[in-house]
N, C-alpha and C positions, 0 to 999 in steps of 0.2 A: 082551870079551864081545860076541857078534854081536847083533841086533836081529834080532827073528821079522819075518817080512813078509810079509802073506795077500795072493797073488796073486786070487786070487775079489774080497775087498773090493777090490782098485782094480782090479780087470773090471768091477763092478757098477757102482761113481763113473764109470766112462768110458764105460757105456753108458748110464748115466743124462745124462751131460753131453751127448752123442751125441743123444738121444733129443731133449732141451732144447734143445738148438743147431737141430734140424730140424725143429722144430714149424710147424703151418700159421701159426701167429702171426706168427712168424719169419723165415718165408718171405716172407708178405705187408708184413710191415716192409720189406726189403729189396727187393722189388719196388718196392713203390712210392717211396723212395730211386732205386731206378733210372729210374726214370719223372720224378723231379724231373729228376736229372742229364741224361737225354736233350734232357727238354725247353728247358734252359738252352743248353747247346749248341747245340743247333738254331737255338733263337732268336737265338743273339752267330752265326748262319752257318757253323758246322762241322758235319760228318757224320763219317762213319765206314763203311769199308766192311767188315770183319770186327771180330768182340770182337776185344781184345787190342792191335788195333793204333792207329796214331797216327791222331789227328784229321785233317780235309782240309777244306777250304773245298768249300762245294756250287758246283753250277754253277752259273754267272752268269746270268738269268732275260734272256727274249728281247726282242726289241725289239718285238712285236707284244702279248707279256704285259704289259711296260710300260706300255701307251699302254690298256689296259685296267684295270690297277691304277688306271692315272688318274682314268678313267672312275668308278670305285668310293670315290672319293676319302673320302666321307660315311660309309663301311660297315667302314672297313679299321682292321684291328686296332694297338693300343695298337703294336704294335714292330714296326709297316711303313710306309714313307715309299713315298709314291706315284712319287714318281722313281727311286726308286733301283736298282740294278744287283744289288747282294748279294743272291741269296736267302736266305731262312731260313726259309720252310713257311712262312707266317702272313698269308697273304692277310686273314682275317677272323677268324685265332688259333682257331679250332673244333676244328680235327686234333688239334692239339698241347694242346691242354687238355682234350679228348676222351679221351688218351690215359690207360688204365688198366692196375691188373693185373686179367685177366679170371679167371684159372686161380691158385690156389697151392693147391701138394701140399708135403708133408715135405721133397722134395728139389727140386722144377722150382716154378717161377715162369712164367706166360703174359704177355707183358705187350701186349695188343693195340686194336681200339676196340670201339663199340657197332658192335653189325651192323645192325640197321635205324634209327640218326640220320643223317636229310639231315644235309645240310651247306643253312644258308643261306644263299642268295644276293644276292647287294645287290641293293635296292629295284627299280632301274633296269634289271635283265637280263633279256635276252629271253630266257634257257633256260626251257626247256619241262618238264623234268625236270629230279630234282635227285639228284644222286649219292651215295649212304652213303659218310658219313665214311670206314668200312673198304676199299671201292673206290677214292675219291681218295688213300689212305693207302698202298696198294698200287702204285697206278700210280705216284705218288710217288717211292716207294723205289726203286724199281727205274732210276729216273734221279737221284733224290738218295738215297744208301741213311745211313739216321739212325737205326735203330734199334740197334743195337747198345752196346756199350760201349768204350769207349780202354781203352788198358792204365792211363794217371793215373784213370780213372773206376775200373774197377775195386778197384785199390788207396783209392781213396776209400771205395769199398764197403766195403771190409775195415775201412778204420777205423770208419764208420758201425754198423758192426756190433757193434766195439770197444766204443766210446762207447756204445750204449744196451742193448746186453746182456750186458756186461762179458765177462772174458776166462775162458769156462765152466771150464777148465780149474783157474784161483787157484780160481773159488768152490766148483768140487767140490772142491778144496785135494786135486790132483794132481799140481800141481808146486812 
């Protein structure tokens, strides 16, 4: 004996699961998940220069910014060592902890900074002006590029996803 099977009822569970799965909640979950991930990497000194692909170590910070890190020695944030050679963005940690999702729609995620926060500068500095976070984040990039995601980040996503809004598909009991 065959079993009826209403093609409408499970169109309807898969664009409800659909609808569920895209919501701005959802979205915003997952942004900010990617906003930890960047910022962990960044700080252990990897970037990335397209989604997808493999991590790289950032460029090695100069011998004239060294000897300035030094100088800030009082100011410089929890995961920078005034000597050292590795960069990893975190002169005084503001960028990287700055960083947010600004934008979430149904389907895109923005993940970028405040546009009008200086950035502080140590006590001791004769700058005159002080640069928004989102300008030193941009100049940034463009010689260390860390925004993005690895292809292991990614796939991290996916399971984060897993893990806290289960697999839509089981709960609209589609498969």
């Amino acid at each position: 004996m065959a079993e009826k099977f209403s093609l409408a009822s499970f169109t309807r569970k898969l664009e409800k699961a659909f609808q569920v799965s895209m919501s701005v909640r959802v979205m915003k979950a997952m942004g900010e998940e990617s906003v930890n991930l960047i910022r962990v990497r960044t700080r252990l000194g990897w970037g990335v220069e397209k989604s997808g692909q493999k991590r790289q170590r950032l460029i090695s910070l100069t011998a004239p910014y060294i000897k300035q890190r030094k100088r800030y020695r009082a100011s410089l944030s929890q995961f920078t060592r005034p000597g050292q050679k590795k960069s990893n963005l975190t002169l005084t940690g503001d960028m990287l902890d700055s960083m947010k999702v600004t934008k979430a729609k149904r389907t895109q995620v923005v993940i970028g900074f405040p546009k009008r926060k200086h950035l502080p500068f140590p006590k001791d500095s004769k700058a005159r002006s002080r640069p928004t976070i989102e300008k030193v984040a941009a100049f940034t990039a463009k010689r260390r590029p860390f925004l993005n995601l690895t292809d292991l980040e990614e796939r991290k996503l996916v399971r984060f996803y897993r893990k806290t809004f289960g697999d839509l598909l089981k709960r609209e009991q589609l498969t």
